[in-house]
C-alpha positions as CSV (number, residue, x, y, z in Angstrom):
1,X,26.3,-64.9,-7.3
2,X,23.4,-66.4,-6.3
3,X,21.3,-64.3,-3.5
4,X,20.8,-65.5,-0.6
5,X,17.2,-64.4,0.1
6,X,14.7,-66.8,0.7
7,X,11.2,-66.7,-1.6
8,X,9.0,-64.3,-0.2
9,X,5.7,-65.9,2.0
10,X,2.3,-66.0,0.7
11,X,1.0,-62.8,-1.0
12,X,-0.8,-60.6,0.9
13,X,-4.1,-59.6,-1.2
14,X,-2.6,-55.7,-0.9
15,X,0.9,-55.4,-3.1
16,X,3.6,-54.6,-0.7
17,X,5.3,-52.1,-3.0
18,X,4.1,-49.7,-5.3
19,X,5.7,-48.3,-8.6
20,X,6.6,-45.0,-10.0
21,X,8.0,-42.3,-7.5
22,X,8.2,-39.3,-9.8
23,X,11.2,-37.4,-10.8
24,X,10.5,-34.6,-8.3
25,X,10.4,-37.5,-5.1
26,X,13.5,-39.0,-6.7
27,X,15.1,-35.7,-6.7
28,X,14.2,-34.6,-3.2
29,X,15.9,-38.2,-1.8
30,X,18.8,-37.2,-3.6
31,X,19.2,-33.6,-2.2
32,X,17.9,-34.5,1.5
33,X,20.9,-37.6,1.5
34,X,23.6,-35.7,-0.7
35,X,23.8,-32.1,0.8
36,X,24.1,-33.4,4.4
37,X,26.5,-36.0,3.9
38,X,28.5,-33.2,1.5
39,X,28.9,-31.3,4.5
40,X,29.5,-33.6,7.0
41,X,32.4,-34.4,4.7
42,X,33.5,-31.0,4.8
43,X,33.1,-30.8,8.2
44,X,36.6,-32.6,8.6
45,X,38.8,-29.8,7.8
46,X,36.8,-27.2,8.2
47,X,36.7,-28.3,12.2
48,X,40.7,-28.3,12.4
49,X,40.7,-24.9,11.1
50,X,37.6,-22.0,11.8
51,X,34.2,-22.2,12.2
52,X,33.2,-24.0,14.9
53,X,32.2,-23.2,18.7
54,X,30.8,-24.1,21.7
55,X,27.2,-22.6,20.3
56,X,27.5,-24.6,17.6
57,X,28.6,-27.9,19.1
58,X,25.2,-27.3,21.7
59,X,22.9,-26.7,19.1
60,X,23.6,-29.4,17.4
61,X,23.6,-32.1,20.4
62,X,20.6,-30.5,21.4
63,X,18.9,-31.3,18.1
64,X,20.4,-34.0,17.6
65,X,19.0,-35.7,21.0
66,X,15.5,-34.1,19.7
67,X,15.4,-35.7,16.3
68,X,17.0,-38.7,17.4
69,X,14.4,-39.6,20.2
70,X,11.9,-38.5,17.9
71,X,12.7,-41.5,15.2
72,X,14.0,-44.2,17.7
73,X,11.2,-43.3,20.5
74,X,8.3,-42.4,18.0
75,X,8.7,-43.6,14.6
76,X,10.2,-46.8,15.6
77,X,9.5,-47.9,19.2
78,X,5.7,-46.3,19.2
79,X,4.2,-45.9,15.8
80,X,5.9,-48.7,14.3
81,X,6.0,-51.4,17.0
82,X,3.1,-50.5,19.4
83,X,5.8,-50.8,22.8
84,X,3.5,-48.8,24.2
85,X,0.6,-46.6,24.2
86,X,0.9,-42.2,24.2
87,X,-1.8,-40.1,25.2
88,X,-2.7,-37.5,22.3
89,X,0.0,-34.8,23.1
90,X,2.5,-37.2,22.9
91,X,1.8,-38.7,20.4
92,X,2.1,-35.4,18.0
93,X,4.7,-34.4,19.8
94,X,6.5,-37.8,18.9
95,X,5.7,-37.3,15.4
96,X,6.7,-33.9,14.7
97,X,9.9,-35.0,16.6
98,X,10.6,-37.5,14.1
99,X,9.9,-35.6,11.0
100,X,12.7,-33.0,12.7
101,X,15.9,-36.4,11.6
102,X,14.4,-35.8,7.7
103,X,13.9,-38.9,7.3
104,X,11.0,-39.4,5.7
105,X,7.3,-38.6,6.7
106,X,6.0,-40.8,9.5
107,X,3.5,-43.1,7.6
108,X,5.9,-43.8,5.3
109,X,8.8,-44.4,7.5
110,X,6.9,-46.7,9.3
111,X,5.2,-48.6,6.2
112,X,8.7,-49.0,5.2
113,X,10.0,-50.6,8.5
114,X,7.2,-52.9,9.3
115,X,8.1,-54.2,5.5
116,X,11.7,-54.7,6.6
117,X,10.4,-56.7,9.5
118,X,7.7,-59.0,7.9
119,X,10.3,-59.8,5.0
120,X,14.0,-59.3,7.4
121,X,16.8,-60.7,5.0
122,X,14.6,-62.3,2.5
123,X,13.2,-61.4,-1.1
124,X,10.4,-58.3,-0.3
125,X,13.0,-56.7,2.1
126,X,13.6,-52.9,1.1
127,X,17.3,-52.7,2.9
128,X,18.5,-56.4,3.6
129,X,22.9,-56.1,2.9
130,X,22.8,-59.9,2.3
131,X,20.2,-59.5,-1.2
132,X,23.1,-60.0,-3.7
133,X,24.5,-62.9,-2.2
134,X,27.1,-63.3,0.4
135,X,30.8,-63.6,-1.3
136,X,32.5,-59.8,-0.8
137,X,31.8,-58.1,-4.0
138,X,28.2,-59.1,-3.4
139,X,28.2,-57.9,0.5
140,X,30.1,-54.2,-0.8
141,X,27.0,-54.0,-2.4
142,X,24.8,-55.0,-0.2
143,X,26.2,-52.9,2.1
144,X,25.4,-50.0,0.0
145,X,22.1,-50.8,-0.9
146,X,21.2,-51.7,3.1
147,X,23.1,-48.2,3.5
148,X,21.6,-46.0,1.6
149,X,20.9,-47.2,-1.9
150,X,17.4,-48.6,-1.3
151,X,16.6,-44.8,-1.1
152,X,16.3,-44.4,-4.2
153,X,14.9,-47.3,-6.0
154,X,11.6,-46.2,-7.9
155,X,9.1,-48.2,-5.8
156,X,7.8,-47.2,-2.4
157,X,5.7,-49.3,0.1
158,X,2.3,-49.7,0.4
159,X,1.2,-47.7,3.0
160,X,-2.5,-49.2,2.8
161,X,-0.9,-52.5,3.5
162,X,1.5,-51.6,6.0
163,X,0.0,-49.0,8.0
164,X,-3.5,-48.3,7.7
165,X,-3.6,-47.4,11.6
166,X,-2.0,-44.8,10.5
167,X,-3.5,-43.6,7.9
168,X,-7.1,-43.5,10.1
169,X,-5.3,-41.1,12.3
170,X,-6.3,-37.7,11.5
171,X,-3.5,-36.2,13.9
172,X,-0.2,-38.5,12.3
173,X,-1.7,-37.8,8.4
174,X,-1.6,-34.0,9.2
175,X,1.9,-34.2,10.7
176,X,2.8,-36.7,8.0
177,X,1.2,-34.2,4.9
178,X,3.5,-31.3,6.5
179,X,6.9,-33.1,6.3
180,X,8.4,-30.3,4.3
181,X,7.8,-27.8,7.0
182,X,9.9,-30.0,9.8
183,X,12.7,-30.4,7.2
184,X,12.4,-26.8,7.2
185,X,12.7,-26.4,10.9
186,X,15.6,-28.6,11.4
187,X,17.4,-26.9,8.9
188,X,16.6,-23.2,9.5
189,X,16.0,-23.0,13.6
190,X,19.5,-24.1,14.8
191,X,21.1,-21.4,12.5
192,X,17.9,-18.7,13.9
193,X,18.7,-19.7,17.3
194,X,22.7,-19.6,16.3
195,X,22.0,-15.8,15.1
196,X,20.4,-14.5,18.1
197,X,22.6,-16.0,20.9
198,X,25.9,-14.8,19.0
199,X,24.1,-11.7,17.7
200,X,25.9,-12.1,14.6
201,X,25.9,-13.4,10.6
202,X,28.8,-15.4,11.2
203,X,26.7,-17.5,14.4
204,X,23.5,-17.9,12.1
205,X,26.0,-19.4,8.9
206,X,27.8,-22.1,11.7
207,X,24.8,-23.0,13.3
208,X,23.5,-23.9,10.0
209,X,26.3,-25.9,8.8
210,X,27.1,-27.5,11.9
211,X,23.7,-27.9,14.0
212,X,21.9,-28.0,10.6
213,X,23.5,-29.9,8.0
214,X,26.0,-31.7,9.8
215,X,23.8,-32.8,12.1
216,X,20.9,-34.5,10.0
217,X,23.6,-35.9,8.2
218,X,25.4,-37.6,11.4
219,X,21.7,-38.9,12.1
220,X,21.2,-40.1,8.4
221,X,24.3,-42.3,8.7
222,X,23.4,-43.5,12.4
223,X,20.0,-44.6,11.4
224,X,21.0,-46.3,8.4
225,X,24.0,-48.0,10.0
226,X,21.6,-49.9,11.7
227,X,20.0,-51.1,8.5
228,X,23.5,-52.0,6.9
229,X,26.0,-52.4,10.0
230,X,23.5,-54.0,12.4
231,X,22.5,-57.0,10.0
232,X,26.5,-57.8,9.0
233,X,28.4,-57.5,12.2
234,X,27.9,-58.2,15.6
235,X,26.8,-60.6,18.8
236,X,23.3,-62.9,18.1
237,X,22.5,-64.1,21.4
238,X,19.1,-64.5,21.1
239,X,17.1,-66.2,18.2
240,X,15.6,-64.6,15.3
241,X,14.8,-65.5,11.8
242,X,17.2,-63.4,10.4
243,X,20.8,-61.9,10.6
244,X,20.0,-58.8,12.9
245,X,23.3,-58.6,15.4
246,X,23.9,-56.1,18.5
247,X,26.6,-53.7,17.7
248,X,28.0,-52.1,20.9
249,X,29.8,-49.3,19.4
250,X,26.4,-47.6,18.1
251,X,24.3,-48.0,21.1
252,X,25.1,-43.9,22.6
253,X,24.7,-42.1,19.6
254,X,21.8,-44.7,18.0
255,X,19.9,-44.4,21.8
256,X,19.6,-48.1,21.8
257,X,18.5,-49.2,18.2
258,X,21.9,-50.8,17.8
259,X,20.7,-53.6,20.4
260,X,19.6,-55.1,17.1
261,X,19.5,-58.6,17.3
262,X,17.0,-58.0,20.8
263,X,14.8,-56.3,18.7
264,X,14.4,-58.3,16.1
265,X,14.0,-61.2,18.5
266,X,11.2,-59.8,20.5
267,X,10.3,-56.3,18.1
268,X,7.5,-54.8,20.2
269,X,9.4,-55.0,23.4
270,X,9.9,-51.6,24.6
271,X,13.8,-51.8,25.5
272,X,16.0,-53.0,23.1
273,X,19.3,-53.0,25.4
274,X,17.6,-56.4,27.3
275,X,21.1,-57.8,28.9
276,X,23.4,-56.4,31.2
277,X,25.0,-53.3,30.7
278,X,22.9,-52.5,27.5
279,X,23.1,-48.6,27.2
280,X,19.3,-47.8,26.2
281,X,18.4,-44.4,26.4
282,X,15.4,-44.8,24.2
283,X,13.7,-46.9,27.2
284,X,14.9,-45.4,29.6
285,X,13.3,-41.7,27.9
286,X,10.0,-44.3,27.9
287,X,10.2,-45.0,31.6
288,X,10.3,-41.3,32.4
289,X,7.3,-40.7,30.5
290,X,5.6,-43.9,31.6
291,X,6.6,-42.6,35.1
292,X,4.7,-38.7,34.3
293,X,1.6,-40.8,33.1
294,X,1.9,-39.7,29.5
295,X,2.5,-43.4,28.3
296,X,1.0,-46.7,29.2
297,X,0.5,-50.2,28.5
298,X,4.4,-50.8,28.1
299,X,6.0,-53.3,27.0
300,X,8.9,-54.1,28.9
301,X,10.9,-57.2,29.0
302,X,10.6,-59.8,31.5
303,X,12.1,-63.3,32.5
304,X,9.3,-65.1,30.3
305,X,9.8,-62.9,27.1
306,X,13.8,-63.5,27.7
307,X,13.1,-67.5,27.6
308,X,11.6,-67.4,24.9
309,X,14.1,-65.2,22.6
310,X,16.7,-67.0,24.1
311,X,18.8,-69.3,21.5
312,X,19.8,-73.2,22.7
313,X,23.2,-72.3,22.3
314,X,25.4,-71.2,25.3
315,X,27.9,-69.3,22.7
316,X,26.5,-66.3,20.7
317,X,27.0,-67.0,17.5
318,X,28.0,-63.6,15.3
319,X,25.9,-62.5,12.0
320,X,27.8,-63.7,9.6
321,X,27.6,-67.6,10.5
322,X,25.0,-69.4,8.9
323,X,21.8,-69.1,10.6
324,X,19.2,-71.4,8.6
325,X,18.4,-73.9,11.3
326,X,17.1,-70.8,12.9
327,X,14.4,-69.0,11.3
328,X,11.6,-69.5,13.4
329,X,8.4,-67.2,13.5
330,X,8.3,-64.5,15.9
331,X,5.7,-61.5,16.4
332,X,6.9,-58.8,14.2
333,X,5.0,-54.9,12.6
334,X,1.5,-54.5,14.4
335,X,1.4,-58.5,16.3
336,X,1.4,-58.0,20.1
């Protein structure tokens, strides 16, 4: 089957990828993907039996909110996309936040996201679904590669190209260089705070399963459902150059990223959920702190930015129709 991924634009004079992640990086992937997703399958019957309480179940939503905010608020919305400007404290505290959903340090993350948007469903992509074709043995793997199989591919971006804003920030390359340490602290602080409000063993070892590795794992899959899920399924009412749809059933526990097909229409826009009845938390977390002075210069949607996102069409067309008339150019990575 031949893939459907157009040929990549003009080369940039940096490479976009770079080879040869070592054994030890490949092995880390594996154990930060494979151990949380082990026990969040175990987490089935284990719930219907013992082990689980209303400690536990706060913990975890409390981290959970934490992490989540801190990838969909920071990573994404801020670092990646510039929506809008964070004074200092914010700014770390929107890092260290992010490196709390182990997911990657944040220069990284980023590099990797801006790549997805300059190449979005074409060749130099690092998570398109649609890169082996579209009949349905092609899209199962797709669907696994968008997933979670890119993770583990042997390249990695080019930061240098991607993010060297970043990488002049003495503040983010700090947080960035202690990545370890907030893996550390997502893992180990729910089941320390677990201990010492049950006073017990028992407390500390559910904490850790549930508020620990359940949890991470829950926001591994959330995140990468909107790399996967989000580009196969869902409404397109507004125009973009690729397949990016708005899945409804994501937008709670995604805060808003699953208001895909927005985002990829207008990506630095601040809000995401742009029509009504679009649940974004994520914007309305940047409104609050837009509203306490600790951000500025936000990016919010307006009539004018709506108009011009909007597609001809009066009927949304869904992700999966072909979409080749439509592949206009739009502002995407660091373009205001």
């Amino acid at each position: 089957m031949t893939a459907v991924l157009s040929p990549r634009p003009a080369s940039d004079p940096k490479p976009a990828i770079l080879p040869g992640r070592s054994v030890g990086e490949q092995i880390l992937v594996k154990i930060f993907v494979f151990i949380p997703f082990a026990a969040l399958v175990a987490a089935v019957p284990i719930a219907w039996g013992w082990g689980l309480g209303w400690t536990d179940l706060g913990l975890a939503a409390g981290f959970y909110l934490v992490a989540c905010l801190g990838v969909t608020v920071g990573y994404h919305r801020h670092f990646t996309h510039r929506a809008f400007k964070a004074n200092r404290s914010l700014r770390i505290a929107l890092a260290v936040a992010g490196g709390l959903a182990a997911q990657g340090p944040v220069i990284s993350w980023v590099a990797d996201h801006r790549r997805h948007h300059a190449f979005s469903d074409r060749e130099g992509d690092p998570h398109s679904p649609w890169a082996f074709g579209s009949g349905p043995v092609a899209l199962a793997r797709g669907f696994w590669h968008a997933h979670m199989g890119w993770l583990f591919e042997r390249v990695s971006t080019n930061a240098e190209r991607f993010a060297p804003d970043l990488l002049a920030d003495r503040d983010v390359r700090v947080i960035d260089r202690l990545f370890p340490l907030w893996v550390g602290l997502t893992i180990g602080l729910p089941a320390i705070v677990g201990g010492l409000i049950t006073w017990s063993l028992w407390g500390a070892l559910t904490a850790f399963f549930w508020a620990g590795l359940v949890r991470v794992s829950l926001l591994h899959h959330v995140t990468w459902s909107i790399n996967s899920i989000c580009h196969m399924i869902g409404d397109r009412p507004f125009a973009s150059r690729d397949k990016a749809a708005n899945f409804w059933p994501l937008a709670i526990l995604s805060m808003g990223e699953s208001w895909h097909n927005s985002h990829h229409a207008d990506p630095t826009c601040a809000r995401h959920g742009v029509l009504r009845g679009q649940i974004d938390i994520s914007a309305r977390v940047i409104w609050i702190m837009e509203k306490l002075g600790w951000a500025s210069n936000v990016r919010w949607t307006n009539p004018d930015r709506l108009a011009r996102i909007a597609r001809p069409e009066t009927t949304p067309r869904t992700s999966l129709e072909d979409d080749r008339h439509d592949r206009r150019r739009h502002a995407v990575g660091m373009t205001p």
